[in-house]
DRENROVEX-340914 format. One line per 3 residues: number of its first residue (from 1); their letters; for each residue x, y, z of C-alpha. Coordinates in pm, 1 decimal, always signed. Example, Ala and Ser with C-alpha at 12.3 -4.5 7.8 and 13.67 -1.06 7.14 Angstrom:
BEGIN
1	as	+1230.0 -450.0 +780.0  +1367.0 -106.0 +714.0
END
This chain:
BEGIN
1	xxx	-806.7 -1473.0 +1681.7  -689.3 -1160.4 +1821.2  -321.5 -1095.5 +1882.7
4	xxx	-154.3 -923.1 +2194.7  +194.6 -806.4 +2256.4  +336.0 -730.9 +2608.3
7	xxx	+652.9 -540.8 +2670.1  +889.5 -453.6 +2864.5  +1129.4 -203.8 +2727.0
10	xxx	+1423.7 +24.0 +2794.4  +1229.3 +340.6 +2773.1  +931.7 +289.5 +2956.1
13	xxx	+1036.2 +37.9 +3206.5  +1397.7 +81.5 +3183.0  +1702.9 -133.5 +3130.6
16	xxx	+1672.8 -271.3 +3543.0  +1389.8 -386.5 +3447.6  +1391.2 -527.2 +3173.0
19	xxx	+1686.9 -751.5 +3300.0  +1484.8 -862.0 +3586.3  +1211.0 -990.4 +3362.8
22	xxx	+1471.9 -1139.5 +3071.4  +1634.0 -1365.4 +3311.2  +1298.3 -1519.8 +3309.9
25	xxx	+1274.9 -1558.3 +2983.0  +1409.0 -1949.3 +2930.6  +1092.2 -2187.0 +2848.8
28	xxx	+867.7 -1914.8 +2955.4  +680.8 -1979.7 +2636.2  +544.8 -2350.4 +2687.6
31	xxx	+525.8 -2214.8 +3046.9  +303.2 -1898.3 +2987.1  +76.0 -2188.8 +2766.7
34	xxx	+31.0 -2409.3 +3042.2  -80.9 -2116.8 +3273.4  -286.7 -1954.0 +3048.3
37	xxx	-499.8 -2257.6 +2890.3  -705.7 -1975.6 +2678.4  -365.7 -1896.6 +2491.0
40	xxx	-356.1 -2084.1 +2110.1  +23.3 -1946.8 +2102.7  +314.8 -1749.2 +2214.5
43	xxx	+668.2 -1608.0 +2076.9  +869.3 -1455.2 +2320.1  +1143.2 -1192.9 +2199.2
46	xxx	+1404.2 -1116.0 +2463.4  +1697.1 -872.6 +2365.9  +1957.3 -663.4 +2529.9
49	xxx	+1673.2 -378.7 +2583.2  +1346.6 -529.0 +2569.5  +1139.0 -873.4 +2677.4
52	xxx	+800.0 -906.3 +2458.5  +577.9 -1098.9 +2444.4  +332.7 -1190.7 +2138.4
55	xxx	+50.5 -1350.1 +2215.4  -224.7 -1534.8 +2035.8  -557.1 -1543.8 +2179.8
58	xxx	-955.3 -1601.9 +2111.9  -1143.2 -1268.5 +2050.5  -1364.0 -1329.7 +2323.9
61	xxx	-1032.4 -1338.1 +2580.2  -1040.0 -1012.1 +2744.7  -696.4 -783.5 +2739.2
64	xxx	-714.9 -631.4 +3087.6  -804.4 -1049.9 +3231.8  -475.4 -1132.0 +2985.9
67	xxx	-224.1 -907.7 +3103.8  -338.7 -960.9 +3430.3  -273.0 -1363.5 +3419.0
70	xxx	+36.9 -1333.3 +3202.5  +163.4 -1039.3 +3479.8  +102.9 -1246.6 +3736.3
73	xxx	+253.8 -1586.8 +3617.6  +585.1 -1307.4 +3523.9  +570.5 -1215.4 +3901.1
76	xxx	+614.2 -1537.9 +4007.3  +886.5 -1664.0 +3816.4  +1111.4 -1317.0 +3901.9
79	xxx	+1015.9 -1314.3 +4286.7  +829.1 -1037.0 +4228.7  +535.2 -857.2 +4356.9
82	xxx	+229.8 -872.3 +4085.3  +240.7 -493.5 +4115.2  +606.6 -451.6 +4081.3
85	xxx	+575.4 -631.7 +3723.2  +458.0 -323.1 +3474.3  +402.3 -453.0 +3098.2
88	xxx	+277.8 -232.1 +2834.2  +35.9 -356.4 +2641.0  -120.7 -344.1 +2288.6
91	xxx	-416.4 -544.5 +2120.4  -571.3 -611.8 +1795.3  -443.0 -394.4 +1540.4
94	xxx	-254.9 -170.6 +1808.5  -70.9 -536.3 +1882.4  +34.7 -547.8 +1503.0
97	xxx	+174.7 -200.7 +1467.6  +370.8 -240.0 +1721.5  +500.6 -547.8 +1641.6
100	xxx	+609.6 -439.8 +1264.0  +780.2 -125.9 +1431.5  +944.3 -299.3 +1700.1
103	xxx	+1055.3 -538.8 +1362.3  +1194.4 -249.9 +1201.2  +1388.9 -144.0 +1463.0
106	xxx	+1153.4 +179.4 +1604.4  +1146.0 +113.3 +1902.1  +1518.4 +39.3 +1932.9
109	xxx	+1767.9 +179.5 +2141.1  +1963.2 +255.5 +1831.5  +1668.2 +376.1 +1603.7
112	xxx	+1705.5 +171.2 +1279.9  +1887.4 -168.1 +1410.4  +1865.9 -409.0 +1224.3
115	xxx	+1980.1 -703.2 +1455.1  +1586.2 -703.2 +1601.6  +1444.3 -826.7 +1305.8
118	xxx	+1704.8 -1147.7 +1310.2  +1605.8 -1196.5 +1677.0  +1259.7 -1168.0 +1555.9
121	xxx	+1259.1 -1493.2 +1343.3  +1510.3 -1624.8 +1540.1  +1247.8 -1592.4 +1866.8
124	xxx	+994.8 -1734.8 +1629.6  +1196.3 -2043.9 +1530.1  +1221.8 -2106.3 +1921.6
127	xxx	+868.5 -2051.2 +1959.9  +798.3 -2350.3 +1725.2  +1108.4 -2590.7 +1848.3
130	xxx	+882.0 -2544.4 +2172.9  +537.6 -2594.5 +2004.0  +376.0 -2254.4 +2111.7
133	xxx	+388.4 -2087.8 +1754.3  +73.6 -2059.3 +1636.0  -34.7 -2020.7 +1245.8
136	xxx	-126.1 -1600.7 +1269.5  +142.2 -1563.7 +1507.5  +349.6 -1703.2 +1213.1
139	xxx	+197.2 -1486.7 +984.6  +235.6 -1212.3 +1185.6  +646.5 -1216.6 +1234.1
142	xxx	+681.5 -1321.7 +840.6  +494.9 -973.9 +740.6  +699.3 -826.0 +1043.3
145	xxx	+1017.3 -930.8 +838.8  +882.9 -830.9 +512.4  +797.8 -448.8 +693.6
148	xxx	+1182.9 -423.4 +851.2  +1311.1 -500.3 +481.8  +1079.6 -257.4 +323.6
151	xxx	+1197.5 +3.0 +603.9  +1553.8 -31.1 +521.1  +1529.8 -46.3 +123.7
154	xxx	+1321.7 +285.2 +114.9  +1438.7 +503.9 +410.7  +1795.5 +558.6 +532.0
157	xxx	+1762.2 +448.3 +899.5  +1954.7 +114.5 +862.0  +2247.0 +324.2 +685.6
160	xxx	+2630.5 +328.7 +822.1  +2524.8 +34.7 +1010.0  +2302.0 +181.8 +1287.0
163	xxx	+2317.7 -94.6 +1575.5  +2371.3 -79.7 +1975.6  +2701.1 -315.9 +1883.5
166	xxx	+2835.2 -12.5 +1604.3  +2759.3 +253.4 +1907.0  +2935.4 +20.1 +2148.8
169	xxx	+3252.1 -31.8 +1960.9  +3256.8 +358.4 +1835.6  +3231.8 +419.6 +2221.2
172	xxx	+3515.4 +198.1 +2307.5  +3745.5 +336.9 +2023.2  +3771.7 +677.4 +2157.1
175	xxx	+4020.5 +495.8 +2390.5  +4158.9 +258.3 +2153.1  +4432.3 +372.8 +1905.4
178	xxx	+4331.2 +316.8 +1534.6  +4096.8 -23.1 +1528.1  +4234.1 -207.2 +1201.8
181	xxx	+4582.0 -241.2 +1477.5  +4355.1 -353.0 +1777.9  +4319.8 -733.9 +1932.0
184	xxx	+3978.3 -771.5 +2044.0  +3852.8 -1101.9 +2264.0  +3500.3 -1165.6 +2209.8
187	xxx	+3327.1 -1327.4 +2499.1  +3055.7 -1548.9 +2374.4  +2870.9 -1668.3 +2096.9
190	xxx	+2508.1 -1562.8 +2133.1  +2267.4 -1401.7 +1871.5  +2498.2 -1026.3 +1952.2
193	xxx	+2885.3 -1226.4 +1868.8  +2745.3 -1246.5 +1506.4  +2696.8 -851.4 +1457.3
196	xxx	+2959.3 -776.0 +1672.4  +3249.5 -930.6 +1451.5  +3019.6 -794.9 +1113.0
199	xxx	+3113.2 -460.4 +1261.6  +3427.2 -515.5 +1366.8  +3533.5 -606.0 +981.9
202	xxx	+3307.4 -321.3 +823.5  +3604.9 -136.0 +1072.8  +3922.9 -339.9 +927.8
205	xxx	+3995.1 -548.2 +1287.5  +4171.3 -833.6 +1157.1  +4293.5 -992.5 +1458.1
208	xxx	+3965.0 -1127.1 +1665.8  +3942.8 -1394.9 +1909.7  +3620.1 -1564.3 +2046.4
211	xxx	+3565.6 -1745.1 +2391.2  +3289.3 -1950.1 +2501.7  +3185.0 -2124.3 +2818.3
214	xxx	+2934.3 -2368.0 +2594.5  +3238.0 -2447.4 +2403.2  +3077.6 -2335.2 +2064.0
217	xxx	+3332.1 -2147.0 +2017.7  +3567.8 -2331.6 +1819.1  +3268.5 -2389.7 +1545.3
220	xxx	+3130.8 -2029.3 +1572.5  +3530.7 -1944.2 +1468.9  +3571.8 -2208.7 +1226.3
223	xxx	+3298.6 -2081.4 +1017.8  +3385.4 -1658.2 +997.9  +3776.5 -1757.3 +1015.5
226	xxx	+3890.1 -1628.9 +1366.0  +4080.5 -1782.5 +1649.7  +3863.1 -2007.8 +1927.3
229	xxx	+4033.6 -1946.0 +2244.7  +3969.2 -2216.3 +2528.9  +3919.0 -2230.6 +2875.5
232	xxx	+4275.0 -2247.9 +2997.4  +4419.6 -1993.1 +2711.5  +4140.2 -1708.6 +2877.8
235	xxx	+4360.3 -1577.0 +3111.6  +4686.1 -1505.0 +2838.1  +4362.4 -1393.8 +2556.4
238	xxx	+4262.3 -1121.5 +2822.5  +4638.6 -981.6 +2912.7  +4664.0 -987.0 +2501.8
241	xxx	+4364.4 -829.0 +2408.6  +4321.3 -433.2 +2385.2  +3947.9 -466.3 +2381.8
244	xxx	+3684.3 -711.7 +2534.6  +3316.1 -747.4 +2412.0  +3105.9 -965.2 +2582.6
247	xxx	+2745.7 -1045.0 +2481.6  +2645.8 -1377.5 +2640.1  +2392.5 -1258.2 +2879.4
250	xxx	+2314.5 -1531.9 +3042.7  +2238.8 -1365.0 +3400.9  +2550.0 -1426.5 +3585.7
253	xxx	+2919.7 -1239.9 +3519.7  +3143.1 -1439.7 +3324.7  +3464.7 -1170.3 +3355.7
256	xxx	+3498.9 -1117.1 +3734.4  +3777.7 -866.4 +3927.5  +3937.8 -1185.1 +4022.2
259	xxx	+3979.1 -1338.5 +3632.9  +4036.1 -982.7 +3518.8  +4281.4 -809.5 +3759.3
262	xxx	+4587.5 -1066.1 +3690.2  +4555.8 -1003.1 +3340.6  +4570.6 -599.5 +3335.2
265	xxx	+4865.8 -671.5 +3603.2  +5042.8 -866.4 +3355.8  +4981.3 -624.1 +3084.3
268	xxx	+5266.4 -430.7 +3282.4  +5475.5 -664.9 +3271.9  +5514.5 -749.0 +2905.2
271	xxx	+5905.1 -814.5 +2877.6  +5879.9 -812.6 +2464.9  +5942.5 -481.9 +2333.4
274	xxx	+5707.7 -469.7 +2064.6  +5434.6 -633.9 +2303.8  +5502.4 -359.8 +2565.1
277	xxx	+5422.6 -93.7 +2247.8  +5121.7 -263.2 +2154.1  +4956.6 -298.2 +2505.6
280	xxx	+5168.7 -148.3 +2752.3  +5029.8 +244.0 +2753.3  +4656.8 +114.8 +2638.3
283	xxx	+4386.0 +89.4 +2906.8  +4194.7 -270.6 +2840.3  +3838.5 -149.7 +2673.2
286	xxx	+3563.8 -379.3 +2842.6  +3269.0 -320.5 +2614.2  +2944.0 -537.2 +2793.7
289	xxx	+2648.8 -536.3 +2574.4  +2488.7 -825.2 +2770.7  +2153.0 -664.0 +2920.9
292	xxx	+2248.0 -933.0 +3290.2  +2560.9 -827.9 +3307.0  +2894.0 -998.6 +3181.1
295	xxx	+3119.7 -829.6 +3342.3  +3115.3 -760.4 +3701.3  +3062.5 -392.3 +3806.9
298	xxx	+3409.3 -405.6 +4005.1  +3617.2 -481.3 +3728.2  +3556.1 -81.7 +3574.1
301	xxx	+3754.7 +5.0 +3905.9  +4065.5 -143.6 +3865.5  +4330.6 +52.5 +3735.1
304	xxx	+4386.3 +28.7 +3345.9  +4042.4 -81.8 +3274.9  +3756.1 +117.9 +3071.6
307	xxx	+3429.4 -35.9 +3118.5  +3160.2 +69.7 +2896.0  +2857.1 -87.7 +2977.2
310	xxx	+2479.6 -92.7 +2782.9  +2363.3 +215.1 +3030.1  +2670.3 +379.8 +2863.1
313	xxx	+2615.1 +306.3 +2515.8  +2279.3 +433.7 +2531.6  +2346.8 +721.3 +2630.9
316	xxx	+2575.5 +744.1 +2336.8  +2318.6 +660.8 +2084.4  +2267.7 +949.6 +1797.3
319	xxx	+1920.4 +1098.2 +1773.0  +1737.5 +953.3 +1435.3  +1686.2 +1200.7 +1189.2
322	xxx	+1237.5 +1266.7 +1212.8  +1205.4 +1291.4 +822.5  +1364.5 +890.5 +826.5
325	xxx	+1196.6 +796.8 +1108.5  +819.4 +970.8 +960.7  +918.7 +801.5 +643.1
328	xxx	+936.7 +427.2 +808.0  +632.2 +494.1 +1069.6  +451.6 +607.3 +739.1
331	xxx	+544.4 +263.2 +588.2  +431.5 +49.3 +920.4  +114.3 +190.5 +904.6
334	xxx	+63.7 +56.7 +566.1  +183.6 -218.2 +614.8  -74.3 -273.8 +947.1
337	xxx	-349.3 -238.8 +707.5  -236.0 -454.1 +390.2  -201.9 -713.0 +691.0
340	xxx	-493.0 -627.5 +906.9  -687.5 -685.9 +543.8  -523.1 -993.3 +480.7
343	xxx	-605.0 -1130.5 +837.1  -1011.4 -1038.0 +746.5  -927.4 -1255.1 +434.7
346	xxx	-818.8 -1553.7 +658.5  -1156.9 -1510.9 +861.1  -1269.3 -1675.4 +565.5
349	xxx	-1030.8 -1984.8 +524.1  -1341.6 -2216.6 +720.5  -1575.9 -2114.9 +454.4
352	xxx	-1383.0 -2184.2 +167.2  -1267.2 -2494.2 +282.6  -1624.6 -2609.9 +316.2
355	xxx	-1728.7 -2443.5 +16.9  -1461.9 -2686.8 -118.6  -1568.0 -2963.3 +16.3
358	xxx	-1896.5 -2961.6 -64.2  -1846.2 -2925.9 -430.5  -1556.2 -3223.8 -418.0
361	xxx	-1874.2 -3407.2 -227.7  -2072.2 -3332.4 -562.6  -1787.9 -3458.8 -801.7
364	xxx	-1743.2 -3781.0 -625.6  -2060.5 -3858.3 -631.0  -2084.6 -3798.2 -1001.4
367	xxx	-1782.7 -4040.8 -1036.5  -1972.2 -4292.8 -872.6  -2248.9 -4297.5 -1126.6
370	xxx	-2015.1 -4322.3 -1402.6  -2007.7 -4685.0 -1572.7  -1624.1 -4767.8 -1636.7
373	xxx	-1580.4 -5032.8 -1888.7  -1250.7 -5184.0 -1924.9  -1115.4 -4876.3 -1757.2
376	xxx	-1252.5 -4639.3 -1988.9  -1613.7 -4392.2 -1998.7  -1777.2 -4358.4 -2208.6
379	xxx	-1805.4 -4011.1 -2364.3  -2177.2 -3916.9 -2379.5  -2196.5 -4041.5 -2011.7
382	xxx	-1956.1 -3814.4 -1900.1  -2108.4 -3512.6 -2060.5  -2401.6 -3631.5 -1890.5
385	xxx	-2273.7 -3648.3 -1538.2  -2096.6 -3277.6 -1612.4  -2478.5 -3148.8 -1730.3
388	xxx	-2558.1 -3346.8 -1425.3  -2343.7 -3189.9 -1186.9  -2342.1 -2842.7 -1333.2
391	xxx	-2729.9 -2847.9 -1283.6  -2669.8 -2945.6 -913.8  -2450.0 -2688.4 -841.3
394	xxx	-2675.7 -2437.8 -1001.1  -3011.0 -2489.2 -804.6  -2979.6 -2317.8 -540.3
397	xxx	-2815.5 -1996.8 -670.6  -3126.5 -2074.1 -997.0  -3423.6 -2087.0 -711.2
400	xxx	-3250.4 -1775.5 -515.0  -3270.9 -1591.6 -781.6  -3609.2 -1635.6 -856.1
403	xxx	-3697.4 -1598.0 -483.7  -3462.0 -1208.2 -475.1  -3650.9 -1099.4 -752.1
406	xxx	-4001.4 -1163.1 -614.2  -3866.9 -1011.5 -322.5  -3754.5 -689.8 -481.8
409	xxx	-3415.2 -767.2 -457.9  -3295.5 -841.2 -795.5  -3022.6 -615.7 -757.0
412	xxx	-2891.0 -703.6 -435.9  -2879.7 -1070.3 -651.3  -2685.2 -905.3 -886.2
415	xxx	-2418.1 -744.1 -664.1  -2365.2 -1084.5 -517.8  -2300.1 -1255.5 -883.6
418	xxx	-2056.5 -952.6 -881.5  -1889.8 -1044.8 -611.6  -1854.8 -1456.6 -639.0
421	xxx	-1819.1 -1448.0 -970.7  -1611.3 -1145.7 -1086.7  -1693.4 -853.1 -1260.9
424	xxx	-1628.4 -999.6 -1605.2  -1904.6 -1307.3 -1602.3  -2098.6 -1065.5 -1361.1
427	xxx	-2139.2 -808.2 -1678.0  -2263.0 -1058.2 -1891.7  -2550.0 -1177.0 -1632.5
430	xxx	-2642.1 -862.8 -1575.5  -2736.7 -767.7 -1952.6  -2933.1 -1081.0 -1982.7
433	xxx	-3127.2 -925.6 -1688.4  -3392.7 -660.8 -1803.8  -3432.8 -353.4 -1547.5
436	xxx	-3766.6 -500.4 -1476.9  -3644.8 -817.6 -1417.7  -3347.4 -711.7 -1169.1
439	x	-3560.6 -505.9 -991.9
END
């Protein structure tokens, strides 16, 4: 097994990019499986600035052939040309490194997130909904977890809530008068809505509303106690509002000039005094974190509206501090190796299971010879049949013993007893073994 990971991020590819390839991203899984018959499984991670994929393969799969097939099959589902579609790729041990710092949010655009580790397992749970999770892929993610937790207990990147959503909504304060006295409309329900009203309460907004085209939005409000606004109460929750996040990303805009423009019209108009106070002077703050847009790129031009979109927040995002950020790469690469060991260990799973097997072979067959009388054995045939088996299970290792030793390798015998059996019983073979004899 050897595991690959192919990205597509907002640094090296950029944030165009990167939304090309996500709106690709439905059932590309089962998809990629079918194309690439050589693949045993595949968890695809698509966020607002990155599409990866993690891939399991047979060591004898070449990378380069790989990237190549999994490029191409991309190309082809974004009408793209095979050279226009530029993954970065990692394998083996690179593969895993990556992986457990993209997990503890190193590669983010807000260095420290934690929301990538949730989309992680939450990518992973997909994966095996679809039947493409493999068992090392699994592995893989659950020490992935286990290395973003360890990041954020013992460095102080995930502090004061480091996350594009806490960037976003810092950016769209700065034209907001003080937040706990703000109505904000939250524009779907996806794995972003969650963090975004966490961080709008760490910030004392009470008064939060949620839409959603799916209709989940009256459950996703029932259960964090805010107000579900439907389908015909959208145009009223957008002249109310003071700010608007949207994080649906679903490829196509769901706030358009034509929905928006009444509603910053009628924010003018508000006959109630204390209305007119609330809203009247404030711009409406459109904050889009959706990587496909939510909002359409005309509605920043109407008069009244402040759009901040993801090329805006990061541009806004605060530099890391290095001594953090050496501190959790320090901790990754650890990490690597504890699981790159641990995956060596596994190598060994077939041979343990046979191992296993052949000795449960033994027992039965000692059962067998047993004579059960009125559902009882005799005692002094069941000491037998353990002498029995315990002399089985000792010729081998008895006449390769014999056969080291005659061949000058005593020791090498030894060494081995060392290592099946454990240093303890080891020691004690090894003193009934005269230098001569061990030679």
């Amino acid at each position: 097994m050897t595991i690959h990971l192919l990205s597509a991020d907002h640094r090296t590819q950029g944030l165009d990019a990167v939304a090309r390839l996500g709106a690709t991203a439905a059932h590309l899984g089962p998809d990629l499986m079918g194309a690439v018959p050589a693949l045993r499984g595949v968890i695809v991670l698509g966020t607002c600035n990155r599409l990866a994929l993690l891939l399991d393969a047979p060591e004898a799969v070449a990378a380069d052939g790989l990237r190549r097939q999994v490029t191409d099959g991309l190309a082809r589902r974004a009408d793209l040309r095979a050279d226009a579609v530029d993954l970065t790729a990692w394998c083996g041990t690179d593969a895993v490194s990556q992986l457990f710092a993209t997990a503890a949010g190193l590669e983010s655009m807000v260095v420290g997130e934690r929301e990538i580790a949730g989309q992680l397992r939450r990518a992973m749970r997909v994966a095996a909904e679809e039947d493409t999770l493999s068992t090392d892929l699994t592995r893989a993610v659950e020490h992935a977890s286990t290395t973003s937790r360890r990041v954020a207990h013992e460095t102080g990147l995930a502090g004061n809530g480091r996350s594009v959503v806490a960037v976003g909504i810092d950016l769209a304060a700065r034209h907001l008068p003080p937040l706990p006295g703000v109505r904000v409309l939250i524009v779907g329900t996806g794995a972003y809505a969650g963090a975004t009203v966490t961080a709008l309460r760490r910030r004392c907004v009470t008064d939060i509303a949620v839409y959603s085209r799916s209709d989940r939005a009256q459950a996703f409000a029932v259960g964090r106690g805010l107000r579900a606004v439907a389908d015909v109460e959208l145009p009223g929750a957008l002249e109310a509002a003071d700010l608007v996040i949207t994080c649906r990303g679903l490829g196509a805009p769901v706030l358009t000039r034509q929905l928006v423009a009444p509603a910053v019209a009628g924010r003018g108009r508000v006959s109630d005094a204390a209305a007119a106070e609330a809203t009247g002077r404030r711009p409406l703050v459109v904050l889009d974190l959706a990587l496909t847009r939510d909002v359409e790129v005309a509605v920043g031009s109407l008069p009244g509206v402040k759009l901040i979109d993801l090329p805006s927040v990061q541009r806004a995002v605060p530099a890391a501090e290095a001594r953090q950020v050496d501190a959790a790469r320090r901790i990754v690469d650890e990490e690597t190796a504890l699981f790159e060991r641990m995956l060596c260990g596994r190598r060994m799973d077939p041979v343990v299971c046979s191992l296993r097997s052949h000795v449960a072979e033994l027992v039965e067959e000692e059962v067998a010879r047993l004579r059960v009388v009125d559902g009882r054995v005799d005692a002094g045939d069941a000491a037998r049949a353990l002498h029995h088996l315990a002399a089985r299970m000792l010729h081998h290792p008895t006449v390769a013993a014999r056969a080291a030793a005659e061949a000058g390798r005593g020791q090498d015998y030894l060494d081995a007893l060392n290592l099946l059996l454990g240093v303890e019983i080891a020691a004690d073979l090894r003193e009934a073994a005269t230098p001569g004899e061990a030679r």
